[in-house]
N, CA, C and O atoms as a GROMACS GRO file, in nm:
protein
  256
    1UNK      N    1  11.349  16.614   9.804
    1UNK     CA    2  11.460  16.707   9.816
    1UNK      C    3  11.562  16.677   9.705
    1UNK      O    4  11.597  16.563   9.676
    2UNK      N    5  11.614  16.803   9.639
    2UNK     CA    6  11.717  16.769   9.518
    2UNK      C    7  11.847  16.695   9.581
    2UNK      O    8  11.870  16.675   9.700
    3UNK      N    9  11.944  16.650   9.442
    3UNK     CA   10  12.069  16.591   9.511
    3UNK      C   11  12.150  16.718   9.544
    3UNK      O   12  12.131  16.827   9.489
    4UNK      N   13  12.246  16.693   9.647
    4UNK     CA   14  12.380  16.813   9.661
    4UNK      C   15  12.461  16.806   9.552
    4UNK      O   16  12.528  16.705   9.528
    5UNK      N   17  12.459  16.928   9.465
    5UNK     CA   18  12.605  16.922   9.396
    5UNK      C   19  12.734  16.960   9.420
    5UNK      O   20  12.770  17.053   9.494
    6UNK      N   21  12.784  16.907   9.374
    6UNK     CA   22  12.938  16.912   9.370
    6UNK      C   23  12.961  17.014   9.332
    6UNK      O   24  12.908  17.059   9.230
    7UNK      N   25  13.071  17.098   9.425
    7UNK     CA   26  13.123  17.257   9.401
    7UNK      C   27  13.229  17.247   9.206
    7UNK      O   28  13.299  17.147   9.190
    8UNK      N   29  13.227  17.313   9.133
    8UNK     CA   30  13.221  17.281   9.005
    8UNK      C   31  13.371  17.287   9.030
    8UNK      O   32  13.443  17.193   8.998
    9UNK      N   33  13.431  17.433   9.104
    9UNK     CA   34  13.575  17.508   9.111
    9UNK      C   35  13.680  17.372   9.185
    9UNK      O   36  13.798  17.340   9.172
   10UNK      N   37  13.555  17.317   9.268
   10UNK     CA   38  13.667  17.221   9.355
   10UNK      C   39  13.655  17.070   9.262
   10UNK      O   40  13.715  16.973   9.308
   11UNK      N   41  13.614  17.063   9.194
   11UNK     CA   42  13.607  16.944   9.064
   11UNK      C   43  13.711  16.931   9.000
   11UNK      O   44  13.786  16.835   8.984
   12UNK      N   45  13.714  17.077   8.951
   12UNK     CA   46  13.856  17.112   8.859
   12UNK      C   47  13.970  17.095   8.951
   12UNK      O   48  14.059  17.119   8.869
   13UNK      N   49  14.020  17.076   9.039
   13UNK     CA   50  14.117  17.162   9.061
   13UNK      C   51  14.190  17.014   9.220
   13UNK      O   52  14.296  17.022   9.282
   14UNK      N   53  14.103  16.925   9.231
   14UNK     CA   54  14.120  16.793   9.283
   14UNK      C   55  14.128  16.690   9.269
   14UNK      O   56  14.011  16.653   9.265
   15UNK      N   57  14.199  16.593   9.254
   15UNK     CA   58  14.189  16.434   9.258
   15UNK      C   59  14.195  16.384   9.376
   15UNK      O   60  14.258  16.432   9.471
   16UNK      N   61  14.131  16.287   9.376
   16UNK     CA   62  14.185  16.159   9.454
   16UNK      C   63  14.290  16.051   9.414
   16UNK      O   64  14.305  16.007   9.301
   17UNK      N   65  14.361  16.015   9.524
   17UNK     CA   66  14.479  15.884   9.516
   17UNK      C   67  14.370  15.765   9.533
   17UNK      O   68  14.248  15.755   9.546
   18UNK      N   69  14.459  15.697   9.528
   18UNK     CA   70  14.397  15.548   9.567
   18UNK      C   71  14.376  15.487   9.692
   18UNK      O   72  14.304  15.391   9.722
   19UNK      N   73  14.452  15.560   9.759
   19UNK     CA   74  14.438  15.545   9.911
   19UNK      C   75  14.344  15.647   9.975
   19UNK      O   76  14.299  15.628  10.088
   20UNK      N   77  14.311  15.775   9.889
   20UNK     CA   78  14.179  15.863   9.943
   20UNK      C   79  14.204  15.977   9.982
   20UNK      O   80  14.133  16.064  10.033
   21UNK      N   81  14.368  15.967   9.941
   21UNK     CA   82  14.426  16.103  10.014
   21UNK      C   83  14.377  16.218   9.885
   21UNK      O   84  14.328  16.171   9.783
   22UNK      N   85  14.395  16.374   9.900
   22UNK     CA   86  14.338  16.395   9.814
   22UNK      C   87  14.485  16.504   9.742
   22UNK      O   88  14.561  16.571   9.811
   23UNK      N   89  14.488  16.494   9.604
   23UNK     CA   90  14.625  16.555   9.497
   23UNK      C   91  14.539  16.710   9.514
   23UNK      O   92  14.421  16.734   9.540
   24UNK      N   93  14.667  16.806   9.485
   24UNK     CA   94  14.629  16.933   9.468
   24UNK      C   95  14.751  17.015   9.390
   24UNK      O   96  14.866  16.980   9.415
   25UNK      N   97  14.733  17.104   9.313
   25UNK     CA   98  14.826  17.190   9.216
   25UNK      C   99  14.895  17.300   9.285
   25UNK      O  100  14.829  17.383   9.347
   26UNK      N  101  15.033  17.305   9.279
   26UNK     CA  102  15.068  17.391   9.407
   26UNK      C  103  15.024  17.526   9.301
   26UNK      O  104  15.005  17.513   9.180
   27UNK      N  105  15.012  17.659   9.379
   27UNK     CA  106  14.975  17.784   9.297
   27UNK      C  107  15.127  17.842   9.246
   27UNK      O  108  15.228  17.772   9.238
   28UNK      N  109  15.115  18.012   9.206
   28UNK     CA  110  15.177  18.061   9.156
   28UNK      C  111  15.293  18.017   9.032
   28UNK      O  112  15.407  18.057   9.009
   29UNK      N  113  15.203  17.915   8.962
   29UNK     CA  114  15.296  17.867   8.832
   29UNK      C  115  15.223  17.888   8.671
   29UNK      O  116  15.264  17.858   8.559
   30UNK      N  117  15.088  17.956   8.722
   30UNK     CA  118  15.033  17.995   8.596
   30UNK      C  119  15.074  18.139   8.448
   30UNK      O  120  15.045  18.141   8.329
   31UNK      N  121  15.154  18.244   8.542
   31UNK     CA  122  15.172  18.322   8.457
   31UNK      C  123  15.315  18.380   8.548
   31UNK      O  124  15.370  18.320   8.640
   32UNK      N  125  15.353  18.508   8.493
   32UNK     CA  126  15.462  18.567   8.545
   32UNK      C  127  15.600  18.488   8.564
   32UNK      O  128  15.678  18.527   8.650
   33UNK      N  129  15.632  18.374   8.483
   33UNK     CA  130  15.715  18.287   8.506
   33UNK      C  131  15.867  18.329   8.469
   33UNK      O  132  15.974  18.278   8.501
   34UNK      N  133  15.837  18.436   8.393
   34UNK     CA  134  16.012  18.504   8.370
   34UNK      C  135  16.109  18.554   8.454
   34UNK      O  136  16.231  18.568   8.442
   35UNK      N  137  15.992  18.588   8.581
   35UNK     CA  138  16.137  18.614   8.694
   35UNK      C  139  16.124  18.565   8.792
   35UNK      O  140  16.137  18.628   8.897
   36UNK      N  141  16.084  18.403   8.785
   36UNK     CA  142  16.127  18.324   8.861
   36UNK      C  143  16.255  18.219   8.808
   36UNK      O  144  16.292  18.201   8.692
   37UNK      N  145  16.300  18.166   8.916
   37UNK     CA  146  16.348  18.072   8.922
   37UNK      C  147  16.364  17.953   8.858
   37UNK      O  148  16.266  17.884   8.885
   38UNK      N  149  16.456  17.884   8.771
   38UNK     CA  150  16.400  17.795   8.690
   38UNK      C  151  16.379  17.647   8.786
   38UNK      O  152  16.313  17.551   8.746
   39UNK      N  153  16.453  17.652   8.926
   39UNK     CA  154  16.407  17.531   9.010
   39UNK      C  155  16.340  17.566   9.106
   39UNK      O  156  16.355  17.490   9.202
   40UNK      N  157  16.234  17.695   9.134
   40UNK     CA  158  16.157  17.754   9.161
   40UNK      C  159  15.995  17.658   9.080
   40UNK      O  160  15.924  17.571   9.130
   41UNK      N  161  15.990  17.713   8.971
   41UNK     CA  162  15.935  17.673   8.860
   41UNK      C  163  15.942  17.502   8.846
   41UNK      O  164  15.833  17.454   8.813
   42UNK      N  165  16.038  17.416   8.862
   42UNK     CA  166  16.010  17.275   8.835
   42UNK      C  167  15.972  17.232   8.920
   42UNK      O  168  15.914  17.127   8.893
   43UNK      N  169  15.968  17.270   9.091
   43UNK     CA  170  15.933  17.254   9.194
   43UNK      C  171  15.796  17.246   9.196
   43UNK      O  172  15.744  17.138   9.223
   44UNK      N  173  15.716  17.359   9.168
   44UNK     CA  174  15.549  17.401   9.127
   44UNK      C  175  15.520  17.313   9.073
   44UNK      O  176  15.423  17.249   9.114
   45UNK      N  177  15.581  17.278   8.975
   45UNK     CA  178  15.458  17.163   8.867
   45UNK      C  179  15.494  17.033   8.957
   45UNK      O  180  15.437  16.937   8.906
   46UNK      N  181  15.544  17.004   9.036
   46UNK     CA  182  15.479  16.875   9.075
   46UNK      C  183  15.370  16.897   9.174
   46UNK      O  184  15.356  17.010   9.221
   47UNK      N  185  15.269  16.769   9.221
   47UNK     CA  186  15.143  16.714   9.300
   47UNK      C  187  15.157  16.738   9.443
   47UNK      O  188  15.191  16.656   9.529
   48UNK      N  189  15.139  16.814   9.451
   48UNK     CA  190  15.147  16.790   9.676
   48UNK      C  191  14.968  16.752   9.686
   48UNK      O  192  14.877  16.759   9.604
   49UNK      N  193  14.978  16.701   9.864
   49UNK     CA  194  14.864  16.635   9.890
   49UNK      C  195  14.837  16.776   9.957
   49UNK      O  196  14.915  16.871   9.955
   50UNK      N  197  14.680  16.769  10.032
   50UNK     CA  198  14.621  16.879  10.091
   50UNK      C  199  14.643  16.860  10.174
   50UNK      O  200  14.686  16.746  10.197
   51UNK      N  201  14.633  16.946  10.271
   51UNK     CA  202  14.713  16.918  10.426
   51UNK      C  203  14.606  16.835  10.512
   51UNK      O  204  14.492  16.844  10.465
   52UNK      N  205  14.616  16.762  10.616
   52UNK     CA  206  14.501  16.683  10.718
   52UNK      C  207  14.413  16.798  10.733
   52UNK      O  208  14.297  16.763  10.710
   53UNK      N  209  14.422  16.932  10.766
   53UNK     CA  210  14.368  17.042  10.860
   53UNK      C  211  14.250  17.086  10.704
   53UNK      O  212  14.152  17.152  10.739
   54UNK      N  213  14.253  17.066  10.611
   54UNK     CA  214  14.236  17.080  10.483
   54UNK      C  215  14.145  16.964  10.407
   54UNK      O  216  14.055  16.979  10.324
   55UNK      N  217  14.182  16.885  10.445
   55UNK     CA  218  14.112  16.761  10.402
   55UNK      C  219  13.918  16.745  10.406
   55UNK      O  220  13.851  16.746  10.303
   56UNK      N  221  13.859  16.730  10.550
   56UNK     CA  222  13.727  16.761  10.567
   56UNK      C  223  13.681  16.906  10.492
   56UNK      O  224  13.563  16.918  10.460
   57UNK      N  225  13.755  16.990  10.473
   57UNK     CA  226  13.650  17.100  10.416
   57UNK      C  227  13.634  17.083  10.222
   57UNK      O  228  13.546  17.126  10.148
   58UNK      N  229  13.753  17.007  10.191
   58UNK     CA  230  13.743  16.968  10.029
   58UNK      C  231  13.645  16.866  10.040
   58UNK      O  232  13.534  16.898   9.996
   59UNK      N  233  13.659  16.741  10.091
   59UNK     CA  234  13.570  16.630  10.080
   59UNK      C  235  13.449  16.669  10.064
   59UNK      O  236  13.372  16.634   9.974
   60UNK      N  237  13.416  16.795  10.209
   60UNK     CA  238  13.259  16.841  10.156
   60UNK      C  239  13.249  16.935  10.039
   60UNK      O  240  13.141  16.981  10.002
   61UNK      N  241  13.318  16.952  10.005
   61UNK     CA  242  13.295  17.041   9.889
   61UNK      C  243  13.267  16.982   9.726
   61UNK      O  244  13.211  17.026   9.626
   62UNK      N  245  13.351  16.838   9.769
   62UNK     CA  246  13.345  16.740   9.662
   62UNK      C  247  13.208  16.616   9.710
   62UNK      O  248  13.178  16.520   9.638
   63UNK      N  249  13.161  16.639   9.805
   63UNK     CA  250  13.055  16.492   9.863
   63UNK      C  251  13.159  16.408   9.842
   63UNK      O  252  13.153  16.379   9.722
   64UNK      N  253  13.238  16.361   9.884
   64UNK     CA  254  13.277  16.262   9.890
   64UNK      C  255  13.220  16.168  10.033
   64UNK      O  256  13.258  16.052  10.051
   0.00000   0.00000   0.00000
């Protein structure tokens, strides 16, 4: 039987901490940024974790 691969979309777009928790990119900071907020906007670019309820369905998506 082949190995499982790893979902490619959820590769990009996850890390792991060191403790196992897992980093994620908050959305809506890729385009349309002129009529937002400029502490709207500095808010987005930082790391939030995935929520607990969230967690088991990335892991499988990553085999972890």
């Amino acid at each position: 039987m082949p190995k499982m691969k790893t979902k490619a979309a959820a590769k990009k777009r996850f890390t792991f901490t060191g403790t196992g928790k897992i980093k994620r990119k908050h959305a809506y900071h890729s385009h349309i940024l002129t009529k937002k907020e400029t502490t709207q906007k500095r808010n987005l670019d930082h790391t939030a974790l995935v929520s607990r309820d969230d967690e088991k369905r990335v892991k499988r998506m990553l085999l972890h």
